[in-house]
N, C-alpha and C positions, 0 to 999 in steps of 0.2 A: 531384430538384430540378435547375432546368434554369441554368447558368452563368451566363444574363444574364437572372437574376429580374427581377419586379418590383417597386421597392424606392419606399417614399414620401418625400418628400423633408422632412429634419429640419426644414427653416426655413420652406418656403411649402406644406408638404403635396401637393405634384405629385408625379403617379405617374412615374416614369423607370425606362429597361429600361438596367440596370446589370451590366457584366461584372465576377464578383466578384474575379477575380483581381487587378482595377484598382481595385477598391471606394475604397481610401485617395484617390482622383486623383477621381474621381468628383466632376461638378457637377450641378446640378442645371441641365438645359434650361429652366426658365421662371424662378429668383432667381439662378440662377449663382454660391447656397452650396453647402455639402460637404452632398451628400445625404446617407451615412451615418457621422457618426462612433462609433468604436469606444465611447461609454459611453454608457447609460442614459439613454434620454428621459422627462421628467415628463408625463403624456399626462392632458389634461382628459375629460370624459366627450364634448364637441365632436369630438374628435382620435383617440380609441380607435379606432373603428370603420374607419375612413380606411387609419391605420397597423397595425393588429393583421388585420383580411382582408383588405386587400388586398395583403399579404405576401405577394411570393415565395419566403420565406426562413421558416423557422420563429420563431417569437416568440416568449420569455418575457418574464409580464409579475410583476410583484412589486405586489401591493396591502399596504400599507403604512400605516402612522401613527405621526403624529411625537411623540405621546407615548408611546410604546412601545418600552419598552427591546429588547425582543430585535430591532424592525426598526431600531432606531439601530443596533446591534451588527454586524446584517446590512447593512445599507448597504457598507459595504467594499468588503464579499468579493464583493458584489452588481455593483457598477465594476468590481471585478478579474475578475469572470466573463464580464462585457461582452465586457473586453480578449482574454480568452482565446478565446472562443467566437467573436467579431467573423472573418469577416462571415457566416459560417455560419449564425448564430444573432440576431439582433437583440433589443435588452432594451430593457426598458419597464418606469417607474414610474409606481404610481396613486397617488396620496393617499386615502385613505378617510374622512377627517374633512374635507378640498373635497369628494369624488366621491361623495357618500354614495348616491345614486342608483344608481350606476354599480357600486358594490359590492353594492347591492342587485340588480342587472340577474344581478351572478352568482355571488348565493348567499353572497358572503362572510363565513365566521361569526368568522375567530379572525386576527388579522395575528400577521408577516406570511403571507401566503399566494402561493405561486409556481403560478401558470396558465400552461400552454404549451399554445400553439396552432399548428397547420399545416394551411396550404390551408384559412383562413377557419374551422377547429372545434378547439374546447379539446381534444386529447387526452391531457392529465394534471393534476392538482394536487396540490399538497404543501402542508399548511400546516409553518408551523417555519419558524424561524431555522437557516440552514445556512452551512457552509463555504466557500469558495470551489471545494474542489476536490468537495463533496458535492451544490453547485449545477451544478457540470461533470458527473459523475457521471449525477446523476440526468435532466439533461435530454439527454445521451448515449444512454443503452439509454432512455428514454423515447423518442427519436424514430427510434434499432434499433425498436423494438418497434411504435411504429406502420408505418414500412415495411415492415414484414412481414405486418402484418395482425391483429397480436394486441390 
């Protein structure tokens, strides 16, 4: 992963090439908001595609619903993994009861369900309600393991 990814920008969706070590100071060249802040974006099915490949940075995204106790539960830990993983990692929330289309697009059977993607392709998912330090964890040696080729 190369220092100054290409990161989409939180408020007007511009692509901007962003040094991560600066990430927090980070404007966006075309609304001159905070391209990436450290928690969780609500991403419409308009917006996924945009923000999820055109990532320089790995993605997790949380497909979720809000009648659903284990992703109410998750939600938390979900921000505090943001925090932790930020800027390494970029997080993203779907709603599945707005995005139903978009949950259909991939596959989703059971919320919530965690999809990590890098370099534009899903490679892992979990479904279940996790931890904060079980959602650090698993997308940790999941993106070990895709660097390697496994």
């Amino acid at each position: 992963m190369s220092n100054h990814p290409h990161i989409v920008c939180s408020s007007c969706g511009a692509i901007n090439r962003v040094d991560l070590s600066q990430v927090a100071k980070a404007v966006c060249g075309k609304c001159k908001g905070a391209v990436y802040p450290p928690s969780p974006l609500e991403l419409t099915a308009s917006a996924f595609d945009r923000h999820v490949f055109k990532s320089g940075v790995p993605v997790l995204v949380d497909f979720w619903s809000p009648g659903c106790g284990p992703c109410q539960m998750m939600g938390p830990q979900f921000a505090e993994a943001a925090q932790a993983l930020y800027p390494g990692v970029r997080l993203f929330k779907v709603n599945t009861q707005v995005e139903q289309a978009l949950a259909g697009r991939f596959d989703i059977m059971s919320v919530p369900t965690l999809a990590l993607f890098r370099n534009g392709k899903e490679i892992a998912r979990q479904p279940g309600a996790m931890a904060k330090a079980d959602i650090m964890r698993w997308v940790q040696g999941q993106i070990l393991l895709a660097a390697h080729g496994n």
